[in-house]
PQR file with spaces between the fields and no chain letter, atoms N, CA, C, O and H, PARSE charges and radii, in Angstrom:
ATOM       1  N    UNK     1     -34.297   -2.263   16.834 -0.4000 1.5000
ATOM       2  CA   UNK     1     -34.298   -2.852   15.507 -0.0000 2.0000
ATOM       3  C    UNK     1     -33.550   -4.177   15.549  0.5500 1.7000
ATOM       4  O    UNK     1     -32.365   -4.272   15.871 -0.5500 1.4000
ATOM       5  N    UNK     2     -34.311   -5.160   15.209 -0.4000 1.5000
ATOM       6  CA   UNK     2     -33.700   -6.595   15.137 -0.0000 2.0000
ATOM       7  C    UNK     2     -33.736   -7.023   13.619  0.5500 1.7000
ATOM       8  O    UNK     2     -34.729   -6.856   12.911 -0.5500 1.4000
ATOM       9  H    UNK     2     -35.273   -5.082   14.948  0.4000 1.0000
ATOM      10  N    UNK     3     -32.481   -7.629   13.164 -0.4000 1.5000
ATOM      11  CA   UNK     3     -32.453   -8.048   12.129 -0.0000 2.0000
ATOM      12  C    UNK     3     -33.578   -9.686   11.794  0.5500 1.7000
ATOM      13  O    UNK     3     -33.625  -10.762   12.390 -0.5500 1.4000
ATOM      14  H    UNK     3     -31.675   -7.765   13.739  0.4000 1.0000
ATOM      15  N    UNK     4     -34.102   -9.316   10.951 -0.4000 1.5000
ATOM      16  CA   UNK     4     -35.305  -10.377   10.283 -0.0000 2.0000
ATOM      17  C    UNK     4     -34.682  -11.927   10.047  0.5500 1.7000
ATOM      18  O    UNK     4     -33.539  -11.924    9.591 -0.5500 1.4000
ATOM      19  H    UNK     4     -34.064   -8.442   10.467  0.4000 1.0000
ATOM      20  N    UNK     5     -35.175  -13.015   10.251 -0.4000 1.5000
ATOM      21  CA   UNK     5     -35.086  -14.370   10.289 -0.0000 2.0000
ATOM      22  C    UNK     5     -35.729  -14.739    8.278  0.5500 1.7000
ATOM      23  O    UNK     5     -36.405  -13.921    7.654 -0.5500 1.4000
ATOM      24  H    UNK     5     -36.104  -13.018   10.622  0.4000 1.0000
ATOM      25  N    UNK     6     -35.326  -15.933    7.773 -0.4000 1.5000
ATOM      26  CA   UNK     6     -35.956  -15.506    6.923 -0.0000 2.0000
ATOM      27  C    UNK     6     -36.988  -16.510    6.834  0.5500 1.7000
ATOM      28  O    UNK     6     -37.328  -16.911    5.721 -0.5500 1.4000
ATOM      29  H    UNK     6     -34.776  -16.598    8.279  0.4000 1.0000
ATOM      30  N    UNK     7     -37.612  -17.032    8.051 -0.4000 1.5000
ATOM      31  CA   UNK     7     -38.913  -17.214    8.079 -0.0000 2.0000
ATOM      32  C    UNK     7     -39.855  -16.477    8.565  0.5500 1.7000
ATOM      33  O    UNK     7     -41.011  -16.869    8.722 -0.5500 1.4000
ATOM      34  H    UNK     7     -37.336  -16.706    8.955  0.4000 1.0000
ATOM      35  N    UNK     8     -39.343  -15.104    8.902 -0.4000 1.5000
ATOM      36  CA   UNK     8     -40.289  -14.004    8.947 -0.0000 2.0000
ATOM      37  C    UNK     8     -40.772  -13.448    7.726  0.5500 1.7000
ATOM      38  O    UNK     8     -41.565  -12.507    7.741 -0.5500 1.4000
ATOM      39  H    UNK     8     -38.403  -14.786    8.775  0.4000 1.0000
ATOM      40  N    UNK     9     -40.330  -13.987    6.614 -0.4000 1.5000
ATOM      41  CA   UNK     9     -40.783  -13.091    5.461 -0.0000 2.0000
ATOM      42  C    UNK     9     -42.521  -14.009    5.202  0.5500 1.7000
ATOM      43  O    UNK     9     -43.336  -13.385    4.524 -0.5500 1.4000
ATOM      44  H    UNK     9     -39.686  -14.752    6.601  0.4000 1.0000
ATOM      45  N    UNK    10     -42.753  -14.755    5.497 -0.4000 1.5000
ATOM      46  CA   UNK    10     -43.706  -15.298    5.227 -0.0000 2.0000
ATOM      47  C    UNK    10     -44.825  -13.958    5.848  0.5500 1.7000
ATOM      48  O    UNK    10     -45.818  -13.482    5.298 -0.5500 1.4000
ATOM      49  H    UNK    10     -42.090  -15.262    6.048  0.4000 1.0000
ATOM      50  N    UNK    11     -44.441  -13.752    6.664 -0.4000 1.5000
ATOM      51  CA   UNK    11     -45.611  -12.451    7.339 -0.0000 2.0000
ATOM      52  C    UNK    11     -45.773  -11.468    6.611  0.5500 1.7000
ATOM      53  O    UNK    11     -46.898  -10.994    6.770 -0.5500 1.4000
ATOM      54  H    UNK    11     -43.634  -14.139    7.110  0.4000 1.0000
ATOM      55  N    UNK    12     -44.980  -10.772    5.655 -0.4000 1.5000
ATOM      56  CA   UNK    12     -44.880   -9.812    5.228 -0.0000 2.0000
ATOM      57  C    UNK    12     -44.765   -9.634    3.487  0.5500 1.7000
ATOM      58  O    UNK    12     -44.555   -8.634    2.801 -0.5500 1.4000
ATOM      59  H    UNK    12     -44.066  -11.156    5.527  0.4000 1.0000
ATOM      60  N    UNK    13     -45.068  -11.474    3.020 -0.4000 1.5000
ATOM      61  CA   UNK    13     -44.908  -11.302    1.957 -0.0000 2.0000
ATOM      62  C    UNK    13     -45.231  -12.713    1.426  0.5500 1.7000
ATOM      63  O    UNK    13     -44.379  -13.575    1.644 -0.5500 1.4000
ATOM      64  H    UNK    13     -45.239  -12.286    3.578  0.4000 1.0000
ATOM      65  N    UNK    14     -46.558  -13.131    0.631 -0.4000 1.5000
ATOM      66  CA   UNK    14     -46.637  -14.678    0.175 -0.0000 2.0000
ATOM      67  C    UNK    14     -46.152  -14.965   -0.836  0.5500 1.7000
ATOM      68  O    UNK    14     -46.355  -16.067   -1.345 -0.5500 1.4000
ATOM      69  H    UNK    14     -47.250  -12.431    0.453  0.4000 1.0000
ATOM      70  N    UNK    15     -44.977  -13.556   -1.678 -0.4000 1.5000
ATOM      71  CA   UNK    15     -43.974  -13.853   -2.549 -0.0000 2.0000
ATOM      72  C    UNK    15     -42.963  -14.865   -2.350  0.5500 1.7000
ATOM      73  O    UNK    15     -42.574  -15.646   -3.219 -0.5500 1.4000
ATOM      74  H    UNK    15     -44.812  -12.661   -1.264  0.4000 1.0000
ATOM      75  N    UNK    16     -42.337  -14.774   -0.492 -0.4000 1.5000
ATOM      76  CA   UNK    16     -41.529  -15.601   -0.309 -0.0000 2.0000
ATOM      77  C    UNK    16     -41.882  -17.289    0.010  0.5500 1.7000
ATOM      78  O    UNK    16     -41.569  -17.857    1.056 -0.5500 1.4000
ATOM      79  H    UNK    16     -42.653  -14.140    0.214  0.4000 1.0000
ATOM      80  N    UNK    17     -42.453  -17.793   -0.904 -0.4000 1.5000
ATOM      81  CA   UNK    17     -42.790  -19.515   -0.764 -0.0000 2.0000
ATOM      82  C    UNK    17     -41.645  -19.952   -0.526  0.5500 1.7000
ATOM      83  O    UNK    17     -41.609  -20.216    0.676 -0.5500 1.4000
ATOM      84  H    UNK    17     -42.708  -17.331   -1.753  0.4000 1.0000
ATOM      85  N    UNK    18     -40.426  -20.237   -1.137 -0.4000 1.5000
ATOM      86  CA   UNK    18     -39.240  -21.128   -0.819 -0.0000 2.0000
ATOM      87  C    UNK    18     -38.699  -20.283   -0.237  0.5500 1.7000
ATOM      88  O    UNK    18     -38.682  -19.066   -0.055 -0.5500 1.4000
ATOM      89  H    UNK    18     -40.456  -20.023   -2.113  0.4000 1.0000
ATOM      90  N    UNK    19     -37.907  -21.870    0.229 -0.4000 1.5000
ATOM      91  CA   UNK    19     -36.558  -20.913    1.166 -0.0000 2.0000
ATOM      92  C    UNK    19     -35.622  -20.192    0.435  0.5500 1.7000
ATOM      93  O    UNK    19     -35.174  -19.222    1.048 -0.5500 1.4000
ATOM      94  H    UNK    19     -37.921  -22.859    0.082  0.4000 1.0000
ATOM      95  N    UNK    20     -35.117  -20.393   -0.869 -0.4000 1.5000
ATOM      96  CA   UNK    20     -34.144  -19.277   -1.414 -0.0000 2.0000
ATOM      97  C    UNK    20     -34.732  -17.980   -1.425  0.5500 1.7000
ATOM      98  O    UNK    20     -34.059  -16.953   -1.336 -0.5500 1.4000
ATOM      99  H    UNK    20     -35.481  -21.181   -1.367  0.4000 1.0000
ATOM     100  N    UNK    21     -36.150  -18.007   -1.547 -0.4000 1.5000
ATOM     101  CA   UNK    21     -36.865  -16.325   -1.866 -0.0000 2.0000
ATOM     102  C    UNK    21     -36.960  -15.954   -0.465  0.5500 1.7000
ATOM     103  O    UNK    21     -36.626  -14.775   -0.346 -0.5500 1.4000
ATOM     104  H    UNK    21     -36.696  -18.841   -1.618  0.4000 1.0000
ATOM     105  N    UNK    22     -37.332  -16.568    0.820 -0.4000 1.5000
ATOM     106  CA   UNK    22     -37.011  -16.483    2.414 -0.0000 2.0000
ATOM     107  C    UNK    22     -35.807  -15.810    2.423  0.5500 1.7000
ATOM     108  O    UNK    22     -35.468  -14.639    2.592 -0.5500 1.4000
ATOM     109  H    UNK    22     -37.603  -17.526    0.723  0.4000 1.0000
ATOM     110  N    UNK    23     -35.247  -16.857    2.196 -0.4000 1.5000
ATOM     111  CA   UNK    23     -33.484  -16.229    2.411 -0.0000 2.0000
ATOM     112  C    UNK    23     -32.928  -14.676    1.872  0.5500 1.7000
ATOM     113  O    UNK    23     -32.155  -13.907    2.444 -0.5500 1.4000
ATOM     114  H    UNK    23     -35.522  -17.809    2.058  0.4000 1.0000
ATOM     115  N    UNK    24     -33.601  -14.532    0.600 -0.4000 1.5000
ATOM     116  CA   UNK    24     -33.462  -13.449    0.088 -0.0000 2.0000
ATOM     117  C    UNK    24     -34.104  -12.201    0.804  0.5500 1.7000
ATOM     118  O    UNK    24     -33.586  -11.101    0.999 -0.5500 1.4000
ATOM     119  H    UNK    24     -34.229  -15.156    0.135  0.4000 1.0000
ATOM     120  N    UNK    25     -34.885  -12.477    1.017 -0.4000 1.5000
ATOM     121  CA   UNK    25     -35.981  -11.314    1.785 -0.0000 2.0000
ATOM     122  C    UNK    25     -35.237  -10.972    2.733  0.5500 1.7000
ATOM     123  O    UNK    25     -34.887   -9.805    2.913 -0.5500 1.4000
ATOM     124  H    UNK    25     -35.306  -13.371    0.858  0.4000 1.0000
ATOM     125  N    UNK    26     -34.884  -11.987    3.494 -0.4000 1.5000
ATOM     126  CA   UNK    26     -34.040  -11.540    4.725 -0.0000 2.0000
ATOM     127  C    UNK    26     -33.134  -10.586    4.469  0.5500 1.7000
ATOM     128  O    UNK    26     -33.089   -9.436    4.908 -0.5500 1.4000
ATOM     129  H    UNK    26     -35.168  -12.934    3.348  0.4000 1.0000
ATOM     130  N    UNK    27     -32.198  -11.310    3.504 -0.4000 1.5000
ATOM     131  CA   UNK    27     -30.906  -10.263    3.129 -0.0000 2.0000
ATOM     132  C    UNK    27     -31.239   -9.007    2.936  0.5500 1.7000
ATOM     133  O    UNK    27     -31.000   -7.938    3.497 -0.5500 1.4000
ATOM     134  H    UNK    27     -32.234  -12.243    3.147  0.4000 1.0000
ATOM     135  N    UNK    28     -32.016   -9.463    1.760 -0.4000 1.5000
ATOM     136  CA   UNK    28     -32.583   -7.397    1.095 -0.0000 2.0000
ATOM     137  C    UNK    28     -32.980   -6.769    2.308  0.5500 1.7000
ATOM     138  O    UNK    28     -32.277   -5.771    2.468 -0.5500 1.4000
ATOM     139  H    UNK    28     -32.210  -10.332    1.304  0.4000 1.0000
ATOM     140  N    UNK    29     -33.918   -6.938    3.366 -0.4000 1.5000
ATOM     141  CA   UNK    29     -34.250   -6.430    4.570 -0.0000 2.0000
ATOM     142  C    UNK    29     -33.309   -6.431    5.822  0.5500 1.7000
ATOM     143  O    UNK    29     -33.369   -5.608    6.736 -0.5500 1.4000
ATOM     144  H    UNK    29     -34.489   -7.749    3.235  0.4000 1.0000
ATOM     145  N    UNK    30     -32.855   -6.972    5.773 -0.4000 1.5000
ATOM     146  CA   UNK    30     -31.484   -6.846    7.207 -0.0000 2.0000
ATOM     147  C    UNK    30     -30.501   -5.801    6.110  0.5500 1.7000
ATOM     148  O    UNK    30     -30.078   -4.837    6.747 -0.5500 1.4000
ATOM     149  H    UNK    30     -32.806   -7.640    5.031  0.4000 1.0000
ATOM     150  N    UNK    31     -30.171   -5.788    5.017 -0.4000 1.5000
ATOM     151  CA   UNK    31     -29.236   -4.996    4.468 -0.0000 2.0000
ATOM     152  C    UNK    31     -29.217   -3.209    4.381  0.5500 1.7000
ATOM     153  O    UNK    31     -28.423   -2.274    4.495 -0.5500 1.4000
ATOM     154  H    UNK    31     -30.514   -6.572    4.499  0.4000 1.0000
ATOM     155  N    UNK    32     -31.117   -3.555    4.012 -0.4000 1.5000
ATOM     156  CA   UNK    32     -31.561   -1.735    3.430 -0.0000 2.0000
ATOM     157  C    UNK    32     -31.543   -1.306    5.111  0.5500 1.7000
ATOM     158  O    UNK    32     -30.941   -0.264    5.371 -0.5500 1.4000
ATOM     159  H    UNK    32     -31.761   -4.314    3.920  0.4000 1.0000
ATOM     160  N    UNK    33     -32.168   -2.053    6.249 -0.4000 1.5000
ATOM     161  CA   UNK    33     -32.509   -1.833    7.945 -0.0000 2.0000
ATOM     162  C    UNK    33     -31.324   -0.694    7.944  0.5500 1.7000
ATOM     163  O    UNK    33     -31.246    0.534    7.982 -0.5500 1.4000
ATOM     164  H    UNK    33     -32.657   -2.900    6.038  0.4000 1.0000
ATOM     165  N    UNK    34     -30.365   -1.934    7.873 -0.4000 1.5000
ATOM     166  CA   UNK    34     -29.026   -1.550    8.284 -0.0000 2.0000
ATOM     167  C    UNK    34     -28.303   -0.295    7.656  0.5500 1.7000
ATOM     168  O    UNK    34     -27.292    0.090    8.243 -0.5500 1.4000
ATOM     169  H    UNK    34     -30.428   -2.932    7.843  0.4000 1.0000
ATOM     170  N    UNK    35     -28.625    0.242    6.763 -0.4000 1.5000
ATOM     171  CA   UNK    35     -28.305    1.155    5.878 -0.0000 2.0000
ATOM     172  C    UNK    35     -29.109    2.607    6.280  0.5500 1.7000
ATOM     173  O    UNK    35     -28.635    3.734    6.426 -0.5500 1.4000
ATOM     174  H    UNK    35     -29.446   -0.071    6.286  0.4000 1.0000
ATOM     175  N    UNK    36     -30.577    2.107    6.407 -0.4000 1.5000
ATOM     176  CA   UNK    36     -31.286    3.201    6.307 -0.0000 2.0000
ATOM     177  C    UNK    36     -31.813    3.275    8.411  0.5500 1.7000
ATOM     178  O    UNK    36     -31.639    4.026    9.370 -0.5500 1.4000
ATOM     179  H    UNK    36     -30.962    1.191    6.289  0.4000 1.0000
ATOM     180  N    UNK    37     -32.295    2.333    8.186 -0.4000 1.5000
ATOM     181  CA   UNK    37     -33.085    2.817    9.653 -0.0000 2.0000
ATOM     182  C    UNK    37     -34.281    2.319   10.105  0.5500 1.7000
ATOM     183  O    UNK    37     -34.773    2.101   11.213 -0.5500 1.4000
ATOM     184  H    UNK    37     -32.436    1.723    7.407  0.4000 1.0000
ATOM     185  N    UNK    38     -34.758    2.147    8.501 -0.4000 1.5000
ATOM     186  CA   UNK    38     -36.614    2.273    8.534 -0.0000 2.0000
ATOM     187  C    UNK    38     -36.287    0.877    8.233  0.5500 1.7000
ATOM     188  O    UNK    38     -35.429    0.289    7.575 -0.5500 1.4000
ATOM     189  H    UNK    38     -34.358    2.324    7.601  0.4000 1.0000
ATOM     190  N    UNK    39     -37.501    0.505    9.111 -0.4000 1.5000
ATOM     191  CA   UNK    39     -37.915   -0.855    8.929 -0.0000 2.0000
ATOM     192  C    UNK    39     -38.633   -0.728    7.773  0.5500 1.7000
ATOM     193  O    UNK    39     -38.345   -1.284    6.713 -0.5500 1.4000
ATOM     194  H    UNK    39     -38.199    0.983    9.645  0.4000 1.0000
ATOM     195  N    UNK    40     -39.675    0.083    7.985 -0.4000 1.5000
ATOM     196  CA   UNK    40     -41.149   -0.065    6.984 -0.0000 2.0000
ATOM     197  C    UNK    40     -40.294    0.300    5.185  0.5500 1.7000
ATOM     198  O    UNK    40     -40.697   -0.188    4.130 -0.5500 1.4000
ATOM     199  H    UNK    40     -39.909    0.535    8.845  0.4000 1.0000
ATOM     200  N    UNK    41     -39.320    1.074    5.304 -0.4000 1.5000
ATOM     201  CA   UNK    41     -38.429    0.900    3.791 -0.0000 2.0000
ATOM     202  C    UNK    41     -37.719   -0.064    3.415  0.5500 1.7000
ATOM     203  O    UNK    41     -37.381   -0.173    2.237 -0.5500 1.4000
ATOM     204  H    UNK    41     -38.992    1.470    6.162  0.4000 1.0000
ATOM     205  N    UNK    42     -37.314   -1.069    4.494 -0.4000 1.5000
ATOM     206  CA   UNK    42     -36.977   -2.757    4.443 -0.0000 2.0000
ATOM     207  C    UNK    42     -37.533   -3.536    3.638  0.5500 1.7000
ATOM     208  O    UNK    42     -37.113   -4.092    2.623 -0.5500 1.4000
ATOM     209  H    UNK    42     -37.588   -0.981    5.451  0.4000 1.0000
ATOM     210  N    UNK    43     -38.713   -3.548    4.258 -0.4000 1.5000
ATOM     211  CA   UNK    43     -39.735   -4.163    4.328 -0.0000 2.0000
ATOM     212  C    UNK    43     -39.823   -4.110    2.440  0.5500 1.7000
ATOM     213  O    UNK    43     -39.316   -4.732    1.507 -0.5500 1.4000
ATOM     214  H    UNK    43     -39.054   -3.096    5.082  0.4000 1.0000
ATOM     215  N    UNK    44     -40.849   -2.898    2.634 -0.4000 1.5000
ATOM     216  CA   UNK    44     -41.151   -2.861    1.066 -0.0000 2.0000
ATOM     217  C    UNK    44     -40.173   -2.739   -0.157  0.5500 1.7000
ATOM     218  O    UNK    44     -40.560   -2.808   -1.324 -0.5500 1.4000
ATOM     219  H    UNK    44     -41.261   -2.393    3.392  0.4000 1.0000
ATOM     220  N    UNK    45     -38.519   -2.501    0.325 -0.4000 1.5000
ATOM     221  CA   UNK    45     -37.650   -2.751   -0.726 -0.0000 2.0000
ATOM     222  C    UNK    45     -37.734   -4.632   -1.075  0.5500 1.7000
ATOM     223  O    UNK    45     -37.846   -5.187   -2.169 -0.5500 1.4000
ATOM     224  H    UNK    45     -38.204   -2.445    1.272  0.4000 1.0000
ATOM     225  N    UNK    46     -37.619   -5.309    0.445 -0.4000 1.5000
ATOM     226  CA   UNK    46     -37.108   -6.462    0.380 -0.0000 2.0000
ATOM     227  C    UNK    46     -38.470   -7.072   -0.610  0.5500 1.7000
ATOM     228  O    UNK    46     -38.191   -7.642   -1.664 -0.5500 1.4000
ATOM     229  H    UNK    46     -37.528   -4.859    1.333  0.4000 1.0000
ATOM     230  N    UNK    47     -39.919   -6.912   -0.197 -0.4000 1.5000
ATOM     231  CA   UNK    47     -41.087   -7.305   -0.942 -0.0000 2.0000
ATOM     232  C    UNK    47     -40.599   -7.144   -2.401  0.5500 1.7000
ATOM     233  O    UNK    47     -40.773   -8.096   -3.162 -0.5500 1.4000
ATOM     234  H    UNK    47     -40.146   -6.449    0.659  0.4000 1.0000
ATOM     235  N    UNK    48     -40.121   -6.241   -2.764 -0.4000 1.5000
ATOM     236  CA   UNK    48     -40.226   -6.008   -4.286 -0.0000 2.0000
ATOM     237  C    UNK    48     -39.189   -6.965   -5.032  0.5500 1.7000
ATOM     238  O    UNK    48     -39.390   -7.626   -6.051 -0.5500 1.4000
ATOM     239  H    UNK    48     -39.980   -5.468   -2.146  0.4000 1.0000
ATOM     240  N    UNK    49     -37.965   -6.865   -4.221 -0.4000 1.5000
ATOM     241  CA   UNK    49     -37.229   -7.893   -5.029 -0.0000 2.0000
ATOM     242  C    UNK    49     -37.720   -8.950   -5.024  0.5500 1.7000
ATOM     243  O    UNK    49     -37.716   -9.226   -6.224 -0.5500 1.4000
ATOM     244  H    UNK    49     -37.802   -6.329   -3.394  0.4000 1.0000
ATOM     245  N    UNK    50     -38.347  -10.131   -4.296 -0.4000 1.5000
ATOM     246  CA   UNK    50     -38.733  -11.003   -4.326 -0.0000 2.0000
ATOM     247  C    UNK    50     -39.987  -11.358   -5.061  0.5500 1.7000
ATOM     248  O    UNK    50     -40.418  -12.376   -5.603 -0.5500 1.4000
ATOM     249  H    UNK    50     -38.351   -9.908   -3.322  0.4000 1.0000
ATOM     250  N    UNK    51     -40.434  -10.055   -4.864 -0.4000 1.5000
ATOM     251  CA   UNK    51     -41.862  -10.290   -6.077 -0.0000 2.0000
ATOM     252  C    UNK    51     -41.224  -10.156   -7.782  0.5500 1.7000
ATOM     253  O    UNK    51     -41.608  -10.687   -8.824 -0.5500 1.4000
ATOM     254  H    UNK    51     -40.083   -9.229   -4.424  0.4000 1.0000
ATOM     255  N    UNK    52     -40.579   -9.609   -7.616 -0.4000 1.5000
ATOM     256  CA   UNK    52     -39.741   -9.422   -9.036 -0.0000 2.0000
ATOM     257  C    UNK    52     -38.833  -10.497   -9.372  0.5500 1.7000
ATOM     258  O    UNK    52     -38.785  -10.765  -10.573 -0.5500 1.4000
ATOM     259  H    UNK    52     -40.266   -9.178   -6.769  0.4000 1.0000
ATOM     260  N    UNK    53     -38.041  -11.234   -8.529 -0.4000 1.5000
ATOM     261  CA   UNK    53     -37.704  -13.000   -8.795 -0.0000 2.0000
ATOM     262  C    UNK    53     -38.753  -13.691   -8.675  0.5500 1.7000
ATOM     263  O    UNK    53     -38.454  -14.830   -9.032 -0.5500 1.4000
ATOM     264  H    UNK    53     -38.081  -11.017   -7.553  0.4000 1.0000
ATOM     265  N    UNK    54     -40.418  -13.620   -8.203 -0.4000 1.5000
ATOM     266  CA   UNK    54     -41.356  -14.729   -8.568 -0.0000 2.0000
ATOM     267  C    UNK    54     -41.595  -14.357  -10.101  0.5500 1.7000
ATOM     268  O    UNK    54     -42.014  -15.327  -10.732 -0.5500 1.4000
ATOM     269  H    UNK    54     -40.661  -12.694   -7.913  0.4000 1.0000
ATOM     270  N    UNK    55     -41.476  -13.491  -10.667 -0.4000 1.5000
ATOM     271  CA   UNK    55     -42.319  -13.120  -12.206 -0.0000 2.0000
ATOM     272  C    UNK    55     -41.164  -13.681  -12.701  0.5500 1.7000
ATOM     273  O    UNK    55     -41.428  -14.638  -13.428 -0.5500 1.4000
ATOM     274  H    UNK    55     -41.135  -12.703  -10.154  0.4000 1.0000
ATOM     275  N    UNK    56     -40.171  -13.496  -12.608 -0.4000 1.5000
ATOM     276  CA   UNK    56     -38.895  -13.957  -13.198 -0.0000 2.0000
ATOM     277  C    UNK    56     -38.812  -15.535  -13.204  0.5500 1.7000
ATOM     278  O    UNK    56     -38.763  -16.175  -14.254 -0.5500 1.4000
ATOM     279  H    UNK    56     -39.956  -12.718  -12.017  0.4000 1.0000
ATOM     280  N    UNK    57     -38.802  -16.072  -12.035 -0.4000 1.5000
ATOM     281  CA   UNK    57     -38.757  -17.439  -11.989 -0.0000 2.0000
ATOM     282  C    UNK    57     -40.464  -18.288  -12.756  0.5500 1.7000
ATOM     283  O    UNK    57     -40.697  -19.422  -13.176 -0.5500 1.4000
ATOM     284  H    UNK    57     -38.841  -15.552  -11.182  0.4000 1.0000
ATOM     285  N    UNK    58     -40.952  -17.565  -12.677 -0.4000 1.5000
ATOM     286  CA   UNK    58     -43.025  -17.618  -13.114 -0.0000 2.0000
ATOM     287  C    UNK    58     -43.080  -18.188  -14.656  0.5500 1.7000
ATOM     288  O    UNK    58     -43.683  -19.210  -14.980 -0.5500 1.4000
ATOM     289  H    UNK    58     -40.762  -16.644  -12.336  0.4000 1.0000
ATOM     290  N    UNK    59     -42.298  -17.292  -15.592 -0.4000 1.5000
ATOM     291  CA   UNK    59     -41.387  -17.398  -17.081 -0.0000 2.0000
ATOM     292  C    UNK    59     -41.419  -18.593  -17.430  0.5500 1.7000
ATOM     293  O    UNK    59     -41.270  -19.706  -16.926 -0.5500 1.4000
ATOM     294  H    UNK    59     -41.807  -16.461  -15.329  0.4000 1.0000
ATOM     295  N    UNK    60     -41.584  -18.259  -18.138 -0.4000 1.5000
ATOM     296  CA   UNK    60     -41.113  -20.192  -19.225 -0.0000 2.0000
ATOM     297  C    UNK    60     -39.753  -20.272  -20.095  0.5500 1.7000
ATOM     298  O    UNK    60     -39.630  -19.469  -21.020 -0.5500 1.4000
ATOM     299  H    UNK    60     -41.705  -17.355  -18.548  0.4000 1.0000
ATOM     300  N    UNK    61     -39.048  -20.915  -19.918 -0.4000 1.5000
ATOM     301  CA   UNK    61     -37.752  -20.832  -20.266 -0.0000 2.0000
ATOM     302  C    UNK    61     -37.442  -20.237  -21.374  0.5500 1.7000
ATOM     303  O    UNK    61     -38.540  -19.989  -21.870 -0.5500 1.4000
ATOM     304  H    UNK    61     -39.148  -21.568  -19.167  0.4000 1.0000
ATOM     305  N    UNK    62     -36.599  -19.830  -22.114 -0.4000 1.5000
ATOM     306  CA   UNK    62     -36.615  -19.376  -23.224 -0.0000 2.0000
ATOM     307  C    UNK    62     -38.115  -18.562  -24.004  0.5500 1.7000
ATOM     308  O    UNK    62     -38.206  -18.347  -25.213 -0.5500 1.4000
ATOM     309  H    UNK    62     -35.706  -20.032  -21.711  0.4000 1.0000
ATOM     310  N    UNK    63     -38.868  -18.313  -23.273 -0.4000 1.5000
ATOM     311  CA   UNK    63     -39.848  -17.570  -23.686 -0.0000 2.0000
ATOM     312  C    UNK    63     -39.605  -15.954  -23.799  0.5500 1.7000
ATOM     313  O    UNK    63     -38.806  -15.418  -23.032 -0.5500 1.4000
ATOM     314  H    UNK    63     -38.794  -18.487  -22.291  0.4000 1.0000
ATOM     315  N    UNK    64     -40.249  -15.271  -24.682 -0.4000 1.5000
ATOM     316  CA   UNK    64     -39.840  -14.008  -25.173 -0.0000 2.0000
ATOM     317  C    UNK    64     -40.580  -13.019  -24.336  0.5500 1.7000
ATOM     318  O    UNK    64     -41.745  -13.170  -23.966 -0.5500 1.4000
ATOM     319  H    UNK    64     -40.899  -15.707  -25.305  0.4000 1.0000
ATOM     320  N    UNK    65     -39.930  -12.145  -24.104 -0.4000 1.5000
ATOM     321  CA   UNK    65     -40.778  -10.496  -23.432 -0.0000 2.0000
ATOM     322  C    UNK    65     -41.448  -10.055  -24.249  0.5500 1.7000
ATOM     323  O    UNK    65     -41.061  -10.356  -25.378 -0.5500 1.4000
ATOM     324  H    UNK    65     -38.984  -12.023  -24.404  0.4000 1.0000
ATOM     325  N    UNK    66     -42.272   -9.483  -24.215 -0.4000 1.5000
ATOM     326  CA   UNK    66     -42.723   -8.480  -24.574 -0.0000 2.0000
ATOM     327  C    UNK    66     -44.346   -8.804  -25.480  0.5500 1.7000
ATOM     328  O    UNK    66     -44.991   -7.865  -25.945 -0.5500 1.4000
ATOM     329  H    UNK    66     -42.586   -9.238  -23.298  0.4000 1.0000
């Protein structure tokens, strides 16, 4: 098990366009690795946060939920 670069997230996820959402992926995935074991639960934890900061960042400022 090797900890992830965070220009590897591009392989595993076209959520991560910038480098802060790169960077992030990495973290969330080198963090859960390291915790759990499973890559493949890395993986798809780290995907989700980052897909969940693109909808977030996606938003229009002051625009309402719901």
């Amino acid at each position: 098990m090797m900890p992830w670069d965070p220009e590897e997230s591009r392989r595993h996820t076209k959520k991560a366009s910038s480098a802060v959402s790169q960077r992030q992926w990495s973290s969330v995935a080198n963090s859960v690795l390291a915790k759990t074991g499973d890559e493949g639960k890395a993986v798809r934890i780290a995907n989700g946060v980052v897909k969940k900061r693109s909808k977030k960042s996606g938003r229009k400022s002051g625009a309402k939920r719901g």
